[in-house]
C-alpha positions, -999 to +999 in steps of 0.1 A: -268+775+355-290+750+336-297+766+303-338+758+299-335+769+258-310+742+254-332+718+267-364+727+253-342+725+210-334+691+225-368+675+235-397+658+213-421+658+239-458+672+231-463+677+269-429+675+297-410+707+293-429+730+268-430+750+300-400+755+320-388+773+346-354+780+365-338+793+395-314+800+409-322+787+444-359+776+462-374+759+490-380+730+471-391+723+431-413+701+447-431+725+471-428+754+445-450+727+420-475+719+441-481+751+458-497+763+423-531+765+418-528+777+382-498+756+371-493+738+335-497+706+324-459+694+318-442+722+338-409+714+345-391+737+377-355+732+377-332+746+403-293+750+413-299+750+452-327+743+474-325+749+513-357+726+517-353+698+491-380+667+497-371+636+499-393+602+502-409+596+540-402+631+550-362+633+550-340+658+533-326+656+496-299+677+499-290+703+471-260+725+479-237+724+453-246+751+424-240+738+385-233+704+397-264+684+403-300+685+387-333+689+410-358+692+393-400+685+397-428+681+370-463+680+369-488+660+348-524+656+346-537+621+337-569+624+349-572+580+347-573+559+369-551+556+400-543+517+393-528+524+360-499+544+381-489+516+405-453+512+389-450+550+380-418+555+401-401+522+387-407+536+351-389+568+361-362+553+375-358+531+344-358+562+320-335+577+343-312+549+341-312+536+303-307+578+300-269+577+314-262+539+296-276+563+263-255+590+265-226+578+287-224+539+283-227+542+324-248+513+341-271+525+372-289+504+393-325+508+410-326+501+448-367+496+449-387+519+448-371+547+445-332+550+448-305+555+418-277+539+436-242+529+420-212+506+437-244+505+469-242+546+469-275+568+465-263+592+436-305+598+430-338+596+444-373+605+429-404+613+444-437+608+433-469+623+451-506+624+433-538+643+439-568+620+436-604+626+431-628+596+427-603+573+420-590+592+392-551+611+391-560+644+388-526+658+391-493+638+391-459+655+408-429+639+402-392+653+419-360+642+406-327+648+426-295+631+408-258+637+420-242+645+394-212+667+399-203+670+432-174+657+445-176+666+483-205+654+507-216+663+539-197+640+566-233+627+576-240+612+541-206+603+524-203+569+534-237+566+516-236+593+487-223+599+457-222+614+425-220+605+385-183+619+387-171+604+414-179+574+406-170+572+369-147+607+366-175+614+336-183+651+331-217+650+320-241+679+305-274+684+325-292+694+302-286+663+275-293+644+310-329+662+317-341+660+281-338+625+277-357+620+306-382+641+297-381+625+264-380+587+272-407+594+304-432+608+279-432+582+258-440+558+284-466+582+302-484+586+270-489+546+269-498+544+302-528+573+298-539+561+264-545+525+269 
């Protein structure tokens, strides 16, 4: 199980991740985020399994593999203005990818807007969703599904999916994986609200 303590002495964020929770399995981190009324600014929900995991235009992001892959959801609250967010799931994607040429010297490409693909496989996917009110982000959700792990797929996605491992035979460590994320994502939020 992803240790949330080892990611929280390895992140330099004011914001992402001073709040996180894990489980074991759930619907979807994404659901579980939004379905708070009373949530924190920066919670991060992490989880091994999800039975229910979102993906972009209403499909499926499978999650069935315990301790191999990371799905995880945050929520921020900007409370600017909606055009500053028009690139917002490029810039994740980005953090995501300079994150595995950080740690693991392992190039990822985008497939726009929203895919982490690698030799034309998916291996991740984000999702962003927003609540607005007059024009302003009042609430920003972001989910995050990366293969990391796994080495078997379901016969209806294997020609198309993959994982980190597979692809490179590279064990990597969640958790370095999610705080640099975090880390790297903040940065670049913080710009985005301040200016």
């Amino acid at each position: 199980m992803i240790d949330k303590n080892i990611i929280k002495k390895k992140l330099t964020t004011k914001i992402l991740g001073q709040n996180i929770e894990t489980y074991d399995i759930i619907d979807s981190t994404q659901t579980e985020i939004k379905r708070r009324d009373n949530i924190k600014n920066g919670t991060v929900i992490i989880t091994e399994e999800q039975t229910e995991g979102k993906g972009t235009h209403g499909r499926v992001w499978f999650t069935d593999s315990k301790d191999k892959n990371i799905a995880m959801s945050f929520v921020l609250f900007p409370n600017c203005n909606i055009n500053k967010f028009g690139d917002i799931t490029i810039i994740i994607a980005k953090c995501i990818t300079e994150t595995f040429w950080k740690l693991y010297n392992i190039k990822l490409d985008i497939k726009v807007p929203n895919d982490i693909v690698v030799h034309s496989k998916k291996i991740g996917g984000i999702l962003t969703e927003t609540r607005i009110q007059k024009e302003k982000i009042k609430k920003l959700y972001v989910g995050i599904g990366l293969n990391i792990l796994q080495e078997n797929f379901n016969d209806s996605i294997k020609s198309i999916a993959s994982s980190i491992y597979n692809e490179f035979k590279v064990k990597c460590n969640r958790e370095d994986i999610i705080a640099n994320i975090l880390n790297l994502f903040e940065i670049k939020y913080l710009k985005i609200v301040e200016d």
